[in-house]
C-alpha positions in Angstrom: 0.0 0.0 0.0 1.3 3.5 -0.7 -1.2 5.2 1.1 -1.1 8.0 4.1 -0.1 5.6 6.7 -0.3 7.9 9.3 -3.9 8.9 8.7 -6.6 7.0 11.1 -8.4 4.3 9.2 -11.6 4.8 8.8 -13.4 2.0 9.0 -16.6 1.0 11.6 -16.4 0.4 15.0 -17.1 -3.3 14.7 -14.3 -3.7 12.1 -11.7 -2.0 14.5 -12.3 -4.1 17.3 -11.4 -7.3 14.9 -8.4 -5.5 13.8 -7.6 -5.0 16.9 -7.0 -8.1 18.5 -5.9 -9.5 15.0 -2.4 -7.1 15.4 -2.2 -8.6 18.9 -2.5 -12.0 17.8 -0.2 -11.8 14.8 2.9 -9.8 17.0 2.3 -12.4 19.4 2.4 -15.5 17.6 2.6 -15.4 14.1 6.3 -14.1 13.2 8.0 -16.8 12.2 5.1 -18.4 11.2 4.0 -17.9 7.5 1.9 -20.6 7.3 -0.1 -19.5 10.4 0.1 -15.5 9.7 -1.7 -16.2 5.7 -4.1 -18.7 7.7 -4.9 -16.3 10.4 -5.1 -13.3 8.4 -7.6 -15.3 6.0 -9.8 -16.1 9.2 -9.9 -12.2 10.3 -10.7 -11.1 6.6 -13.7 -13.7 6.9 -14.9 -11.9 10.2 -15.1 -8.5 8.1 -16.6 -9.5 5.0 -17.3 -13.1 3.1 -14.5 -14.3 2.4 -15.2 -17.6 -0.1 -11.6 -18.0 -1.7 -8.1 -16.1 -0.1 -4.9 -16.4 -1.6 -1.4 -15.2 -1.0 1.2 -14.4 -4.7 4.8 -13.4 -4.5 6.4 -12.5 -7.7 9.7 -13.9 -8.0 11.8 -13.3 -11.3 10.3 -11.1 -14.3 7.4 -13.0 -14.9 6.5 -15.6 -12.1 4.1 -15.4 -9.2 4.5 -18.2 -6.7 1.7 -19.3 -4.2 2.4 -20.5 -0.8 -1.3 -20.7 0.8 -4.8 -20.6 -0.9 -8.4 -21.6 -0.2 -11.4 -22.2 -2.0 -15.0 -23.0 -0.5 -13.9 -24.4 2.9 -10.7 -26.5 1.1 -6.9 -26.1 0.9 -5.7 -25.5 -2.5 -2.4 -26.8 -3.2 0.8 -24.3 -3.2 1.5 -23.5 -7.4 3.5 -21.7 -9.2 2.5 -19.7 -12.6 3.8 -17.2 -15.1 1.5 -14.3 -15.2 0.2 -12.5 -18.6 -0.2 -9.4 -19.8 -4.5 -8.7 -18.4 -4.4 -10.3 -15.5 -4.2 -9.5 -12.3 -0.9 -9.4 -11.1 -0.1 -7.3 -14.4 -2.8 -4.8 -13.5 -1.2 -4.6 -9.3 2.5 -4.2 -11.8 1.2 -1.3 -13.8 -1.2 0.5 -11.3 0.7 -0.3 -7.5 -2.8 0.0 -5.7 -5.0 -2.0 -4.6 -7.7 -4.2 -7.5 -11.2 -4.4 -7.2 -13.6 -6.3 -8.9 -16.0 -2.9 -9.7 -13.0 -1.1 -11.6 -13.6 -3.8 -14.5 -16.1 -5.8 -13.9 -13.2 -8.7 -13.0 -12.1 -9.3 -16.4 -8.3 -9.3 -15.1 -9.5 -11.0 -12.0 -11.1 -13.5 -14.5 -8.1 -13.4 -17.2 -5.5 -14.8 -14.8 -5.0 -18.6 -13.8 -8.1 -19.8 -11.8 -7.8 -20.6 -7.8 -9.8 -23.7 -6.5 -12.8 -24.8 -8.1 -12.4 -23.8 -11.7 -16.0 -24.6 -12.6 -17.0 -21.1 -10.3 -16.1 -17.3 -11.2 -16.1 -15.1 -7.9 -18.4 -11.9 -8.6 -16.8 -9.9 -6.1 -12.4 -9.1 -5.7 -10.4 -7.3 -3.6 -6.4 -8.0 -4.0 -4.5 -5.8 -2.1 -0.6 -5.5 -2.8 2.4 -6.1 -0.9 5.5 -3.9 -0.7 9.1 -4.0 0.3 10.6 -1.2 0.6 13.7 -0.3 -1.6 17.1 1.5 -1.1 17.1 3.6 -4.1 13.8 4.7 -5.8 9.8 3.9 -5.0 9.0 0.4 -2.5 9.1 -2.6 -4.9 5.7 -4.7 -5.4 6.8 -8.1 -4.2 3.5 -9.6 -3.7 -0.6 -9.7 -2.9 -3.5 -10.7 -0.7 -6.6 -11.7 -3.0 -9.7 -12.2 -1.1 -12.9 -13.4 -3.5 -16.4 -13.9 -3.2 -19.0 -16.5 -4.8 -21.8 -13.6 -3.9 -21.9 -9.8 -5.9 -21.3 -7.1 -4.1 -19.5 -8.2 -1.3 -16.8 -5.7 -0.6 -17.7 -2.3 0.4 -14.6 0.8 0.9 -15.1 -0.4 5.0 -13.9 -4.3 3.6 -11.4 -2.8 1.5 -9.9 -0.6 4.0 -9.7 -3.1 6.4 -7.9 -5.8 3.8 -5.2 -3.0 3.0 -4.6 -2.9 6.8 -4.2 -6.5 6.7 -2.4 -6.7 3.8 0.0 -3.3 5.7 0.4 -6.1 8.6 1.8 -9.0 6.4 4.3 -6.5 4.9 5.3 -5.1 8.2 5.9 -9.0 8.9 7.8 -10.0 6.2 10.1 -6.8 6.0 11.1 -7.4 9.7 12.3 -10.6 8.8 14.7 -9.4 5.6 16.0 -6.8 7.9 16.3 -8.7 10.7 18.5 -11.4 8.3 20.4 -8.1 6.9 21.4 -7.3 11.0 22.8 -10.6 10.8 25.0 -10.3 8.4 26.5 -7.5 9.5 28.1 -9.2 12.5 31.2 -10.9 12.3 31.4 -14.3 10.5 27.7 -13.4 9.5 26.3 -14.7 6.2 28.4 -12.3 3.6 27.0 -14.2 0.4 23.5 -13.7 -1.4 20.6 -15.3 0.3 20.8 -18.9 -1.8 18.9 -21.8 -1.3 21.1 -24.6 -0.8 20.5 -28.9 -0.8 21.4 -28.3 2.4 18.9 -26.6 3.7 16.0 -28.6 2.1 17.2 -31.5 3.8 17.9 -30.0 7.1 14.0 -28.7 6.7 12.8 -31.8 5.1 14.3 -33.6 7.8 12.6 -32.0 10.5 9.0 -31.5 9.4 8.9 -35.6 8.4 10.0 -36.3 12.2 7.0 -34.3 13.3 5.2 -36.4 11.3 6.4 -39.6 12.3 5.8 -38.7 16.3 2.1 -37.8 15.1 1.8 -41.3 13.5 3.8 -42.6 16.9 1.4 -41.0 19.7 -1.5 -42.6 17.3 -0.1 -45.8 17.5 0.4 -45.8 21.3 -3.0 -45.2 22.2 -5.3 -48.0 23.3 -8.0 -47.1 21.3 -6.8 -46.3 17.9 -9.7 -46.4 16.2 -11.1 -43.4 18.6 -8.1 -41.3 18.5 -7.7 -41.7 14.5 -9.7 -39.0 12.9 -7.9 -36.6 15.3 -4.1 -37.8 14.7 -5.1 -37.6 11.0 -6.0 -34.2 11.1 -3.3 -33.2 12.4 -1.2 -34.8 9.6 -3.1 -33.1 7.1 -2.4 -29.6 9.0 1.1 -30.5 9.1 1.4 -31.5 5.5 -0.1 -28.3 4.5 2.4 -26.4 6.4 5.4 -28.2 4.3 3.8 -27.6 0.9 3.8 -23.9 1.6 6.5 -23.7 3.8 8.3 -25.6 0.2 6.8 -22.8 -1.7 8.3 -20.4 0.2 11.8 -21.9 0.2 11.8 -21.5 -4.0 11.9 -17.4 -3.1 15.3 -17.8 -2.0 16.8 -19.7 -5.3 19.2 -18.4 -7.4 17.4 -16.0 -9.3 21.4 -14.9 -11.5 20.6 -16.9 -14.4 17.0 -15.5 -15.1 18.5 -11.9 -14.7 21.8 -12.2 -16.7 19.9 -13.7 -19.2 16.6 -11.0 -19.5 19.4 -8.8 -19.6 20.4 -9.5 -22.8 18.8 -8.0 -26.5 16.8 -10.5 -28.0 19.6 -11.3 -30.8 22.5 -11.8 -28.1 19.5 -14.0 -26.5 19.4 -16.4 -29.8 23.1 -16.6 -29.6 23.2 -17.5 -26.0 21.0 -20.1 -26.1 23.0 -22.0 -29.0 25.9 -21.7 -27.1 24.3 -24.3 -24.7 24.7 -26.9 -27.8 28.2 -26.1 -28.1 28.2 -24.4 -31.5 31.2 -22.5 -32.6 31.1 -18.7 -34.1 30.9 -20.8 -37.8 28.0 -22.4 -36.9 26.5 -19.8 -34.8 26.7 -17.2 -38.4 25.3 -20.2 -40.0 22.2 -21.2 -38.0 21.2 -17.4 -37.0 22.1 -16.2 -41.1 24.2 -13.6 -39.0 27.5 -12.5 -40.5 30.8 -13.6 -38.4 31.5 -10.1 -37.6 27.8 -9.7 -35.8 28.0 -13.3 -34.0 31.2 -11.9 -32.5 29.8 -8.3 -31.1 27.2 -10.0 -29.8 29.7 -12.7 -28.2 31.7 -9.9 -26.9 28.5 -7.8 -25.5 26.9 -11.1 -23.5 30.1 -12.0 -22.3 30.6 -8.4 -20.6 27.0 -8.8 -19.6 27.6 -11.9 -17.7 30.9 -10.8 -16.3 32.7 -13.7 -17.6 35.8 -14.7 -19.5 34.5 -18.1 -21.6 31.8 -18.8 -23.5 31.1 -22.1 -21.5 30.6 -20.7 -18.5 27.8 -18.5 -20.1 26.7 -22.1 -21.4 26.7 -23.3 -18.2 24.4 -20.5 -16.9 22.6 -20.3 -19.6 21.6 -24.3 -19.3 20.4 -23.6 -15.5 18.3 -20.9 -16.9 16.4 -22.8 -19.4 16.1 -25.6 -17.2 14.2 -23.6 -14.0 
């Protein structure tokens, strides 16, 4: 939100009081808890307004939106990722950086993007608010949205969508603690110097950990002396806790190795051509031949991706070139 943040929202007494105790709630136990902040923050949306389908998007890369918790109708939808088009919504949040309803166009981008939960239904009402991080050198970067839906017209009045942008203002607040709280680290000594990478390591180590919570689950159902009666309740718990690692998973792509993507979009769409053949190993004799470029051409654009890249060979572009395609 780029709004007046110091100006008193004005939304009903009724509304406040659920806002209210939602910021309590969230500083007190949902900080390191994404799974449980998106959950909760869909549950206190729900006491505002109806709330039939709620998802959370962060973009990631120039043309991928990644989501780590939705809900349709009552059910979990399954964490997704998707490249986004030019009408839809997160293209409209892009151009516009304020908040979408479904009046300003009748929903055709809510309805021209990829469709949450039961695909068979169009929601008649929209509000996605969006998320911003702030930046060090020009406006806050869009990083990401709240989408809540409706089944029902009419749905969302400006009290609704006030209080979703407050919501929405909470999750950011959340989220940019946690990068600055990870940049404070790195400042110490021996703190973490390097980029932010996701590393085999650390999918393991997590991996690791949320299957042995898991397995005691299945262990304290298989001590009890009624089994059959304690069942439906152990299993419910498994479910919750299988949720939790499919976003939690979702989450963990944010911090890949985004170089690749963004030495490669750097490039013209010629030098891109070249690059990609260099993956198969062609030399500059070849390359003229297959692009119907002149020698002289395939080498300036050789010259120009390899300054680009910040390398000395042509198979190390190659090399990152290959990751790239292979995301």
């Amino acid at each position: 939100m780029e709004a007046d943040k110091s100006a008193p929202l004005r939304v009903d007494a009724e509304t406040a009081i659920i806002l209210r105790e939602a910021y309590h709630k969230i500083e007190a136990l949902f900080r390191a808890d994404h799974y449980g902040l998106y959950d909760y923050v869909r549950v206190v949306a729900g006491k505002v307004a109806r709330v039939d389908t709620f998802f959370v998007g962060f973009l990631q890369g120039s043309s991928r939106v990644r989501y780590p918790y939705g809900h349709d109708d009552g059910q979990y939808v399954d964490p997704d990722t998707h490249n986004f088009g030019p009408n839809g919504q997160t293209a409209w949040l892009l151009k516009r950086r304020t908040t979408y309803r479904y009046a300003y166009d009748n929903g055709a981008a809510l309805h021209a993007g990829v469709p949450i939960g039961d695909v068979g239904r169009q929601s008649q009402d929209a509000v996605t608010v969006p998320i911003f991080r702030p930046a060090k050198d020009g406006p806050d970067q869009l990083f990401g949205m709240l989408s809540m839906q409706s089944y029902e017209p009419d749905s969302y009045d400006d009290n609704a969508v006030r209080a979703f942008e407050w919501l929405g203002g909470v999750v950011e607040r959340v989220l940019t603690r946690e990068g600055e709280d990870r940049e404070a680290l790195r400042m110490l000594p021996a703190g973490d110097a390097g980029p932010n990478l996701l590393t085999s390591d650390h999918v393991m180590e997590y991996l690791t950990h949320r299957v042995a919570s898991i397995r005691e689950i299945a262990t304290e159902a298989l001590s009890e002396s009624e089994v059959a009666v304690a069942v439906e309740g152990y299993l419910h718990r498994i479910v919750d806790a299988t949720e939790h690692i499919q976003s939690e998973l979702i989450e963990m792509l944010m911090d890949t190795d985004e170089g690749p993507e963004r030495r490669f979009t750097s490039l013209t769409k010629a030098q891109q051509n070249v690059a990609v053949l260099l993956v198969d190993g062609l030399d500059n004799d070849q390359l003229a031949a297959e692009l119907g470029i002149s020698l002289n051409t395939v080498k300036t654009h050789l010259s120009a991706i390899l300054r680009k890249y910040g390398m000395v060979h042509r198979a190390q572009v190659a090399d990152d070139v290959r990751k790239y395609l292979a995301r």
